[in-house]
N, CA, C and O of each residue as an XYZ file, in Angstrom:
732
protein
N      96.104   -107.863     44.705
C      95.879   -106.478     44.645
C      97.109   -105.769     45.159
O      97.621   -106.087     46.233
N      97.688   -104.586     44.211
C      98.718   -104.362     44.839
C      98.290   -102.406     45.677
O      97.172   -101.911     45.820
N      99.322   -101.937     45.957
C      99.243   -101.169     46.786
C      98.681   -100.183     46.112
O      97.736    -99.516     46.534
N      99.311   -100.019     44.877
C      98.192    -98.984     44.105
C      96.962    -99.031     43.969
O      96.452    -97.916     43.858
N      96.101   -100.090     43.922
C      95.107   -100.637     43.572
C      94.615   -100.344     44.676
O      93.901    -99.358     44.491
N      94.586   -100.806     46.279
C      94.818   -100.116     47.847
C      94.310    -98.777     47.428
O      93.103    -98.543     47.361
N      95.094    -98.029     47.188
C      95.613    -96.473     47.207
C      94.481    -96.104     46.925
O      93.742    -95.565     47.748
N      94.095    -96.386     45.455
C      92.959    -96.225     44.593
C      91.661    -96.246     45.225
O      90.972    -95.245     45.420
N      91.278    -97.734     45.616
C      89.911    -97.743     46.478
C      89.897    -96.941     47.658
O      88.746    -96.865     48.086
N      90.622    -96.389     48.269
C      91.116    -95.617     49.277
C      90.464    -94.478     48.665
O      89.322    -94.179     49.014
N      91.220    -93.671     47.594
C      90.823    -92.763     47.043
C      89.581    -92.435     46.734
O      88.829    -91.692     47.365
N      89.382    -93.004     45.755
C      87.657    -93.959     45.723
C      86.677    -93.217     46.229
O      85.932    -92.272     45.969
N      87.117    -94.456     47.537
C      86.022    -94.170     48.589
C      85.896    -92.912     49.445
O      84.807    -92.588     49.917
N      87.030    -92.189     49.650
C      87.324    -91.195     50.087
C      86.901    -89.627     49.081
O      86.697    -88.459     49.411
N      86.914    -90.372     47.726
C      86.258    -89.014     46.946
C      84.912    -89.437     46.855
O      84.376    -88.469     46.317
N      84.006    -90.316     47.055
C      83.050    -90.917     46.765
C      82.193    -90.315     48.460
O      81.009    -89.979     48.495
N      83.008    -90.308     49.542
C      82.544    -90.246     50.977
C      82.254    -88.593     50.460
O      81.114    -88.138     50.560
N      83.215    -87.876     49.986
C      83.492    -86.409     50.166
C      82.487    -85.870     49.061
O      82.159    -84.683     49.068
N      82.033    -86.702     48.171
C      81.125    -86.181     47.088
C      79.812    -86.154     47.785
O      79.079    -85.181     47.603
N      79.410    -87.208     48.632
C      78.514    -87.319     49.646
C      78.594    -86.231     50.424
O      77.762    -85.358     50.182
N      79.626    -85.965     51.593
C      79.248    -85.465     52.135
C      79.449    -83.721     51.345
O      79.319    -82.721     52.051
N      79.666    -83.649     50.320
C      79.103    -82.232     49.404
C      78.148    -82.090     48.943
O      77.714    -80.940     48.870
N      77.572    -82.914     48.551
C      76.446    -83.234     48.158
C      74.915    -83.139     49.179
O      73.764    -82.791     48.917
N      75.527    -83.586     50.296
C      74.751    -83.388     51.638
C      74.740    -81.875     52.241
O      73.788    -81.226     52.676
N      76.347    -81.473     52.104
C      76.132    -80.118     52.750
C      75.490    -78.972     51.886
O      74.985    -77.931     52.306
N      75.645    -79.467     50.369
C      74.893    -78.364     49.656
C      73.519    -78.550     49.883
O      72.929    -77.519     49.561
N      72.553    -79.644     50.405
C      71.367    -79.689     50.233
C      70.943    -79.264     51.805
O      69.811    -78.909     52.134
N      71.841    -79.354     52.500
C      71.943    -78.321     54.112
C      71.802    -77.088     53.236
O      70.719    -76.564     52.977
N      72.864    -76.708     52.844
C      73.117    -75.457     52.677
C      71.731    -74.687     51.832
O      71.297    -73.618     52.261
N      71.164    -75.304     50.706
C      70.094    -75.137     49.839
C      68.919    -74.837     50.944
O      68.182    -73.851     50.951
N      68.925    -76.005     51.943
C      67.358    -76.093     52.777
C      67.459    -74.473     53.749
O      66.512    -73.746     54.050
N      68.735    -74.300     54.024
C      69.119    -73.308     55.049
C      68.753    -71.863     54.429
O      68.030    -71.085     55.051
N      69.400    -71.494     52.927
C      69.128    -70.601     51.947
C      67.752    -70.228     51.740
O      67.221    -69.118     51.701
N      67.208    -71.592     51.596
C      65.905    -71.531     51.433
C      64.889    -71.147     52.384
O      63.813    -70.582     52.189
N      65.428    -71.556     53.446
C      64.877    -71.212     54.855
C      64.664    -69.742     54.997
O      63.722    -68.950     55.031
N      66.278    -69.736     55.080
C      66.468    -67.962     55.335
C      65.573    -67.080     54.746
O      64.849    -66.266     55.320
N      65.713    -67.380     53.138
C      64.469    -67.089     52.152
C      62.990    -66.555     52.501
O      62.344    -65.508     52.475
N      62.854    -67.868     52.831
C      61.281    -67.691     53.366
C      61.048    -66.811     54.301
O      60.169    -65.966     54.126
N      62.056    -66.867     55.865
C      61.951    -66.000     57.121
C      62.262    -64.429     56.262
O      61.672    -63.433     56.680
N      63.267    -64.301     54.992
C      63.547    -63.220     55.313
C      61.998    -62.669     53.949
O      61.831    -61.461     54.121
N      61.309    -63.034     53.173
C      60.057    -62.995     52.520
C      59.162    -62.721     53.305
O      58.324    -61.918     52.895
N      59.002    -63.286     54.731
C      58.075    -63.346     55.597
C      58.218    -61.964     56.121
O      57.253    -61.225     55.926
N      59.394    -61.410     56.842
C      59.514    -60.588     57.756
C      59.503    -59.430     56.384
O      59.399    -58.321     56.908
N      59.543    -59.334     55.471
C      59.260    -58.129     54.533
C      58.207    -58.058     54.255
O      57.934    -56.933     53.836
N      57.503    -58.640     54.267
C      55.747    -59.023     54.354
C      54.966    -58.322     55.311
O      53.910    -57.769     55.007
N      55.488    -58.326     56.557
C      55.156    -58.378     57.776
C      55.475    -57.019     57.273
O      54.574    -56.389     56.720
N      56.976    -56.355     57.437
C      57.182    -54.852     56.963
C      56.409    -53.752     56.341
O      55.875    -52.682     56.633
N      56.611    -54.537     55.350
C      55.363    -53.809     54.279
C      53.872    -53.609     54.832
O      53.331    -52.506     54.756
N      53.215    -54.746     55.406
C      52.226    -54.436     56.084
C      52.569    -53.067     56.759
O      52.278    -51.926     56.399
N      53.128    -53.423     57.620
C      53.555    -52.131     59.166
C      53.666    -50.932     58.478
O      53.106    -49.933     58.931
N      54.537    -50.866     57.080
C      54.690    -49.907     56.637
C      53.648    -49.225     55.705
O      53.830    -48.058     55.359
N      52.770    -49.794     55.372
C      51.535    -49.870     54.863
C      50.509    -48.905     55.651
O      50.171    -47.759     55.356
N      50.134    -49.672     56.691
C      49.720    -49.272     57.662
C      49.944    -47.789     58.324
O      49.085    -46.921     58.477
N      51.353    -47.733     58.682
C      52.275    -46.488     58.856
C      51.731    -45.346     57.995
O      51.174    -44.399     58.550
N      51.877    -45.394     56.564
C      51.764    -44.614     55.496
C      50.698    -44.250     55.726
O      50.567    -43.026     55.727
N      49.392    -45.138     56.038
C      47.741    -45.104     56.114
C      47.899    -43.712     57.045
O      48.155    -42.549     56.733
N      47.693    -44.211     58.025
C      47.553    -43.361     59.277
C      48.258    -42.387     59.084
O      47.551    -41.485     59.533
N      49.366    -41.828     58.649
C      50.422    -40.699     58.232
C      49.312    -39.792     57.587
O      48.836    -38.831     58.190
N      48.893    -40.203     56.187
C      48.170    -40.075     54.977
C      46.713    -38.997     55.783
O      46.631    -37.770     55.740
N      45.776    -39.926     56.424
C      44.972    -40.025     57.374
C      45.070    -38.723     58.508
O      44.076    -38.113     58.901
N      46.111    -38.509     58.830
C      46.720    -37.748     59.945
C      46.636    -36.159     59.000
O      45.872    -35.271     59.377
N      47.474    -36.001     57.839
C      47.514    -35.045     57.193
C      46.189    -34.488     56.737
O      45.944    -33.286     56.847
N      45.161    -35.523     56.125
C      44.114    -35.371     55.657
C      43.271    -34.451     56.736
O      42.684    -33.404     56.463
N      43.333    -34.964     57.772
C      42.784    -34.634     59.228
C      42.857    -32.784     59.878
O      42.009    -32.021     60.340
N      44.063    -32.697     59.644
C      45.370    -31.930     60.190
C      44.790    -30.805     58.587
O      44.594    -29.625     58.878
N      44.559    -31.186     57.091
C      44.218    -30.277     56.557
C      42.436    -30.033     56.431
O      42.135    -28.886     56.102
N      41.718    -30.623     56.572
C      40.220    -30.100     57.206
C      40.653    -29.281     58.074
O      40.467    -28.075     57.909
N      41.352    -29.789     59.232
C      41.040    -28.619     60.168
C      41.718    -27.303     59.748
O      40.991    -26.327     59.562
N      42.752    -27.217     59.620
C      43.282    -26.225     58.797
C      42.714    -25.411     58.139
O      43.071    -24.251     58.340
N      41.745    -25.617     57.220
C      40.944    -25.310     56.062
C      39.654    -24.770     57.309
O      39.400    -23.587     57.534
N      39.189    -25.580     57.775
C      37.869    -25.170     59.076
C      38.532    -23.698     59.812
O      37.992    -22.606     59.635
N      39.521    -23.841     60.478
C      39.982    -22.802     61.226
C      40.143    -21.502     60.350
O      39.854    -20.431     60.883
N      40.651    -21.518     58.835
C      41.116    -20.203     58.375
C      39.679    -19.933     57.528
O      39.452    -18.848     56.992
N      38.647    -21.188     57.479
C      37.147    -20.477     56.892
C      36.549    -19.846     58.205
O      36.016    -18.745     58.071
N      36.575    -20.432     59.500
C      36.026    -19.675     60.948
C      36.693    -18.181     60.945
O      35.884    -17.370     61.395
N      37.783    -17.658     60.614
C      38.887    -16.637     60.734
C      38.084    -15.390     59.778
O      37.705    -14.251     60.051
N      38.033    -16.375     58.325
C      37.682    -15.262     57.500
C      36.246    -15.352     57.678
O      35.855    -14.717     56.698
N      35.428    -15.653     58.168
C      33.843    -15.235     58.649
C      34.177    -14.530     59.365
O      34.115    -13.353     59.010
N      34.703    -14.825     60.729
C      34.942    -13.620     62.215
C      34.820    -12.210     61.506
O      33.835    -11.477     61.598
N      36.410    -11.839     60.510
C      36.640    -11.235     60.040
C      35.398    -10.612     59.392
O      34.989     -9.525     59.800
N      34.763    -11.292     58.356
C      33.322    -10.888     57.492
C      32.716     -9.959     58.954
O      32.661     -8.746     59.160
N      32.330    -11.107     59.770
C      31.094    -10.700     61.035
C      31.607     -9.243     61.403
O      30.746     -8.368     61.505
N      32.808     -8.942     61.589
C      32.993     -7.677     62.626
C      33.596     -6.791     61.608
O      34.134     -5.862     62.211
N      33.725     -6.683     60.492
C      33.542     -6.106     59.118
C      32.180     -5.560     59.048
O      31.759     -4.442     58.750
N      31.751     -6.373     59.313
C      30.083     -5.948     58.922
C      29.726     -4.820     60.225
O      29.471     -3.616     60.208
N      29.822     -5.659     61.154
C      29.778     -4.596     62.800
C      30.239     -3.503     62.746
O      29.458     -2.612     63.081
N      31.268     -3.189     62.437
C      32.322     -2.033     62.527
C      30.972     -1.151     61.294
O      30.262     -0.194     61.604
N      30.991     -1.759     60.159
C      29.746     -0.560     59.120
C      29.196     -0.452     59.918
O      29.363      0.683     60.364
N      28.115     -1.348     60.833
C      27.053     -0.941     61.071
C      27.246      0.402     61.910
O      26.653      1.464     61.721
N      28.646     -0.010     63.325
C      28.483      1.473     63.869
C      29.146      2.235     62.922
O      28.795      3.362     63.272
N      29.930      2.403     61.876
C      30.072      3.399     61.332
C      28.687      4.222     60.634
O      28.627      5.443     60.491
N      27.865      3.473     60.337
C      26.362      3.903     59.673
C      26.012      4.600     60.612
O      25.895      5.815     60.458
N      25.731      3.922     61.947
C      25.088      4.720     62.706
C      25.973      5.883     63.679
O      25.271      6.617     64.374
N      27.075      6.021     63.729
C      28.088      7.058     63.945
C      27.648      8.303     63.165
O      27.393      9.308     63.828
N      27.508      8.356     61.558
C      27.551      8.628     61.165
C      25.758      9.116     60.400
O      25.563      9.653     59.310
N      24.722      8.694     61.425
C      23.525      8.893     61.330
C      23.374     10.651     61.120
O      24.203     11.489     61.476
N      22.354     10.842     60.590
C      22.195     12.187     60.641
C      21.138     12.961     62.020
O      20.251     12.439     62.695
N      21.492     13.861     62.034
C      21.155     14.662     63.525
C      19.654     14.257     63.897
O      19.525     13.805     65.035
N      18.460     14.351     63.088
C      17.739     14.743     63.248
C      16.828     12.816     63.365
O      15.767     12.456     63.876
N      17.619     12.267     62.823
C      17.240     10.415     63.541
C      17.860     10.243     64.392
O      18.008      9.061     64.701
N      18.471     11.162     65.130
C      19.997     10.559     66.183
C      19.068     11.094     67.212
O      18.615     10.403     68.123
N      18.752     12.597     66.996
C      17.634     12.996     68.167
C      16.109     12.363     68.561
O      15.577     12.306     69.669
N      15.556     11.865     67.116
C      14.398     10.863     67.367
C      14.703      9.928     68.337
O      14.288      9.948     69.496
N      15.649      8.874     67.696
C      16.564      7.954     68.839
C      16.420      8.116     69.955
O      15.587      7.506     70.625
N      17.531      9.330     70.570
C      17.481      9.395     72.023
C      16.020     10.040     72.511
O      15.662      9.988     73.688
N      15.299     10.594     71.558
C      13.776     10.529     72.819
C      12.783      9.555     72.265
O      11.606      9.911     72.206
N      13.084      8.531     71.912
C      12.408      7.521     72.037
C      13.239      6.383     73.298
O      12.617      5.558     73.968
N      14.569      6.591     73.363
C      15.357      6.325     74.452
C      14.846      6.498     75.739
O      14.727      5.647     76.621
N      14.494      7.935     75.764
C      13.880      8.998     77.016
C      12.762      8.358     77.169
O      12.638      7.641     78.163
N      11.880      8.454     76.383
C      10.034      8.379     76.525
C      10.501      6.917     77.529
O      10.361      6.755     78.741
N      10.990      6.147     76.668
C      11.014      3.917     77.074
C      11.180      3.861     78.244
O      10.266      3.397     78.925
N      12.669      4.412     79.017
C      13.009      4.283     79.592
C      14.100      5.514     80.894
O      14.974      5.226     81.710
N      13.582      6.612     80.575
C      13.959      7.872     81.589
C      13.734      7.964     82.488
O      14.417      8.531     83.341
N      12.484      7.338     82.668
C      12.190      7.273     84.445
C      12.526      6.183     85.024
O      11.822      5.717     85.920
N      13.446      5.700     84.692
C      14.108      4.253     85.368
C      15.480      4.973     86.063
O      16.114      4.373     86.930
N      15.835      6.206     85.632
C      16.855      6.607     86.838
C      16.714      8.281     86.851
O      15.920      8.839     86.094
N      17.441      8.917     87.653
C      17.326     10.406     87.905
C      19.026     11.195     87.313
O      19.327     12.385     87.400
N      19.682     10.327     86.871
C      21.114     11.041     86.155
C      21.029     10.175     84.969
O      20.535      9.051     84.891
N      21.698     11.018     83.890
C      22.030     10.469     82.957
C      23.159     10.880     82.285
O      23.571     12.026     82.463
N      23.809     10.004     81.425
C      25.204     10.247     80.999
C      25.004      9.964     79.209
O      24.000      9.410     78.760
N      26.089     10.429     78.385
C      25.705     10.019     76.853
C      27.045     11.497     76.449
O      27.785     12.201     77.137
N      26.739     11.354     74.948
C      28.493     11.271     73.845
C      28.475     12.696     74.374
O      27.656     13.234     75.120
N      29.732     13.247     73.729
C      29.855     14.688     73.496
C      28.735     15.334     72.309
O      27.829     16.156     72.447
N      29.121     14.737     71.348
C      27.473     14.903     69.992
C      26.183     15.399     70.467
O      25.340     16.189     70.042
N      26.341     14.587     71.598
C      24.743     14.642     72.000
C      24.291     15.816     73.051
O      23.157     16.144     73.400
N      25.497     16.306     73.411
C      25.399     17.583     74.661
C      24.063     18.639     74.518
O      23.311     18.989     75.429
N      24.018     18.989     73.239
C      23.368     19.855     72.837
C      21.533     19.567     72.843
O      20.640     20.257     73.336
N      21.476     18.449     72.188
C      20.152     18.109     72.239
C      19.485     16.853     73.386
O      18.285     16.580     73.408
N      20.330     16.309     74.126
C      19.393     15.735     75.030
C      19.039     17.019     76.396
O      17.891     17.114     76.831
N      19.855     17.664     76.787
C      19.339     18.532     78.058
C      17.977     19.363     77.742
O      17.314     19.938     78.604
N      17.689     19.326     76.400
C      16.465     20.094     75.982
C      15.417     18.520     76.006
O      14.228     18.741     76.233
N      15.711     17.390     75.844
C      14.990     16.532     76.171
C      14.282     15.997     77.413
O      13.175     15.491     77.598
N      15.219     16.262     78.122
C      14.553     15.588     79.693
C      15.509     16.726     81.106
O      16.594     17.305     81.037
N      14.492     16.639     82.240
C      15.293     17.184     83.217
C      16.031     16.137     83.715
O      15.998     16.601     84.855
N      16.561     15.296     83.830
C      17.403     14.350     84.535
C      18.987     15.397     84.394
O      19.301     16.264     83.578
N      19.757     14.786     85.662
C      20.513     15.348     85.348
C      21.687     14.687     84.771
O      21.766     13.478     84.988
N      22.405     15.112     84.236
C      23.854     15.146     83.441
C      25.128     14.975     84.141
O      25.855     15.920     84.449
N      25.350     13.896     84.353
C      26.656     13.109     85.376
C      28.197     12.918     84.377
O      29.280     12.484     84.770
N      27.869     13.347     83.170
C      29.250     13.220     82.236
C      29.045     12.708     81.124
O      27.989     12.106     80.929
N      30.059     12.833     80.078
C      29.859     12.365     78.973
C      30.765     11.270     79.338
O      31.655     11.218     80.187
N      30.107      9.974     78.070
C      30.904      8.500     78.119
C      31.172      8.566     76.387
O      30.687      9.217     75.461
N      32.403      7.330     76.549
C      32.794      6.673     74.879
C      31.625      5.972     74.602
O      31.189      4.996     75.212
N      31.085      6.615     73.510
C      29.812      5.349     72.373
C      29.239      6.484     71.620
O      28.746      7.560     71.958
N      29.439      5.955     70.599
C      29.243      5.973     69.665
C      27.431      7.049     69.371
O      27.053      7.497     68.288
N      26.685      7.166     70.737
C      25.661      7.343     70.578
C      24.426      6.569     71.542
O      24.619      5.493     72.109
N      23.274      7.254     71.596
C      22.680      6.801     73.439
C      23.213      7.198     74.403
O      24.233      7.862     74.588
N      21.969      6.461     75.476
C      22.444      7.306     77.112
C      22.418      6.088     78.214
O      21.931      4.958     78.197
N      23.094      6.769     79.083
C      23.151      5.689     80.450
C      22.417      6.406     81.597
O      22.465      7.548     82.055
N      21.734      5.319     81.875
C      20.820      5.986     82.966
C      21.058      5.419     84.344
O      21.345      4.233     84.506
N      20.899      6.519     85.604
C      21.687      6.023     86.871
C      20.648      6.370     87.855
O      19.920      7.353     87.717
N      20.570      5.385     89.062
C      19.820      6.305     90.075
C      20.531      7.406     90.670
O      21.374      8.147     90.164
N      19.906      7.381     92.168
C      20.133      8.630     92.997
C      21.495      7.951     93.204
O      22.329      8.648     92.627
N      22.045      6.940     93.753
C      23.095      6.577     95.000
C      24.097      5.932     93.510
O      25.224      5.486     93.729
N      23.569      5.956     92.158
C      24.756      5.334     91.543
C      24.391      3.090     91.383
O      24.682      2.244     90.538
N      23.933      3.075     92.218
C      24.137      1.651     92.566
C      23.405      0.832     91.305
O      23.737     -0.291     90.925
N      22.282      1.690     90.718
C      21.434      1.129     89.589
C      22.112      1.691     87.912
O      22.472      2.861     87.783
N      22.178      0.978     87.076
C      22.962      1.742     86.045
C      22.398      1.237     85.078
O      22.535      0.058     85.405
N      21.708      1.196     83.856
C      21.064      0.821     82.678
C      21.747      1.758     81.345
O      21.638      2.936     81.004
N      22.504      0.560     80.803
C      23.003      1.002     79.281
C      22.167      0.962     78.192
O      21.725     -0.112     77.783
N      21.842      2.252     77.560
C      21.001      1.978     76.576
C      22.241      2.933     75.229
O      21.916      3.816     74.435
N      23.077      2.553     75.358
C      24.112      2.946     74.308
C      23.678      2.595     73.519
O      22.792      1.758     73.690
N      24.060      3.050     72.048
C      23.896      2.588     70.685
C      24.925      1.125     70.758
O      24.563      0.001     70.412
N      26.369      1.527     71.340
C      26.938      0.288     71.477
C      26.471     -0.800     72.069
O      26.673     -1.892     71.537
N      25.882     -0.719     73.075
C      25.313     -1.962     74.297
C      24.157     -2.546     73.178
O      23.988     -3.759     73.059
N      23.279     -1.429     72.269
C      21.665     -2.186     71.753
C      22.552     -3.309     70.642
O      22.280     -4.502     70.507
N      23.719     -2.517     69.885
C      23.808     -3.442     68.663
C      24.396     -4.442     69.038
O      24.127     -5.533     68.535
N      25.588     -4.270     70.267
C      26.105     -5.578     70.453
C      24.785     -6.744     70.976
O      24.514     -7.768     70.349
N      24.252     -6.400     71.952
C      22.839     -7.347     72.166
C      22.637     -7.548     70.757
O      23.060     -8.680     70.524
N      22.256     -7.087     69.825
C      21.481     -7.528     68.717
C      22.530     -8.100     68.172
O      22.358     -9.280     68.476
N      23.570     -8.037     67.525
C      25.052     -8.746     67.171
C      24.592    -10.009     67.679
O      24.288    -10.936     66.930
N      24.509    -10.094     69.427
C      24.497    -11.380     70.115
C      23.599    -12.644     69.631
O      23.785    -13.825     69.337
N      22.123    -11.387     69.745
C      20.732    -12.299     69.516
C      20.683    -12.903     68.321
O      20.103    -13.988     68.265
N      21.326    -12.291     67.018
C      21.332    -12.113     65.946
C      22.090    -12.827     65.009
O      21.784    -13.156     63.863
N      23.337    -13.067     65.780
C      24.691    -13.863     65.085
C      24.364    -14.749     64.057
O      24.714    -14.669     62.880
N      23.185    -16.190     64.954
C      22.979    -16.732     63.621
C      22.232    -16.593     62.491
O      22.548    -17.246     61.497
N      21.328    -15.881     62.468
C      20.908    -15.399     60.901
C      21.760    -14.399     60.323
O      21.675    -14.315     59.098
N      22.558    -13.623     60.893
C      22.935    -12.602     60.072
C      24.225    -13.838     59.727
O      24.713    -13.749     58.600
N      24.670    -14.744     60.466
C      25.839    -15.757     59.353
C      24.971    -16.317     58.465
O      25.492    -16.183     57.358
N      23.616    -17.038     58.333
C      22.849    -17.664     57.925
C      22.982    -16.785     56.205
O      23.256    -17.319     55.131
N      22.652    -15.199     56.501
C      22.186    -14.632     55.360
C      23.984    -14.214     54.462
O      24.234    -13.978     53.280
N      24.792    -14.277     55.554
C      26.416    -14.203     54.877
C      27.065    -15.144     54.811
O      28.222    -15.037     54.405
N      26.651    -16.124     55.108
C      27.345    -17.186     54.763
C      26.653    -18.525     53.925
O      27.323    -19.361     53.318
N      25.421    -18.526     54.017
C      24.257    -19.570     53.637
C      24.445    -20.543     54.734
O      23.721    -21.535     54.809
């Protein structure tokens, strides 16, 4: 065997070792790729869930966020309706005519006049309650209509305003009169 022949199996074996070990590192390299693969399949998996999830609750949140929204500006425009309606009513009765306005206050008188010895009520009314009762006349007040009745020392005071009856009734009243405006 001469030296070439040497050289050769040398070679050989040396491209034969190196085909091996290419052969080896690509199937490293393949298992590693593949690996990576999977971890990086997995962790987008995992993502997507989270982000899934994320979106849910976002979605969920808005949905939430517009009920109430929608609840608050239907509560707004009832309020609105309710004291729409209030405001007519004292405008109706502002605007009562003389001769039910005077029934009123002495059916006011008869109920309840002897529950104090002063009484107070509108400018409107100057004229026709002092022909109603002797109590005396401590000033005119803001309302719309009715009288306030006081003892001797002040300390006892009973509102029988047109304002004080409707707001009580407003009060007592709230839910049927939404019942009949709103269903």
């Amino acid at each position: 065997m001469g030296l070439e022949d040497v050289v050769n199996d040398i070679l050989e074996q040396a491209r034969s070792k190196a085909a091996a070990i290419n052969a080896e590192a690509e199937n490293e390299a393949a298992a590693l790729i593949s690996e990576a693969q999977s971890k990086a399949d997995e962790i987008m998996q995992i993502r997507q869930v989270e982000v899934d999830a994320h979106i849910e609750r976002m979605h969920k949140q808005e949905i939430s966020s517009a009920h109430l929204e929608m609840k608050r500006a239907s509560l707004n425009a009832k309020k609105d309706v309710l004291d729409s309606v209030n405001q007519s009513a004292k405008d109706a009765i502002s605007s009562m005519p003389a001769e039910k306005n005077a029934d009123l206050l002495k059916t006011i008188l008869d109920k309840h006049g002897s529950s104090g010895t002063r009484v107070y009520f509108n400018g409107r009314d100057a004229k026709i309650v002092p022909e109603m009762t002797d109590l005396t006349y401590m000033g005119e007040i803001d309302c719309i209509g009715g009288l306030v009745f006081e003892n001797d020392d002040g300390t006892v005071r009973m509102d029988y305003t047109y304002d004080r009856i409707l707001e009580d009734v407003s009060e007592q009243s709230l839910k049927q009169i939404s019942d009949i405006l709103f269903g």
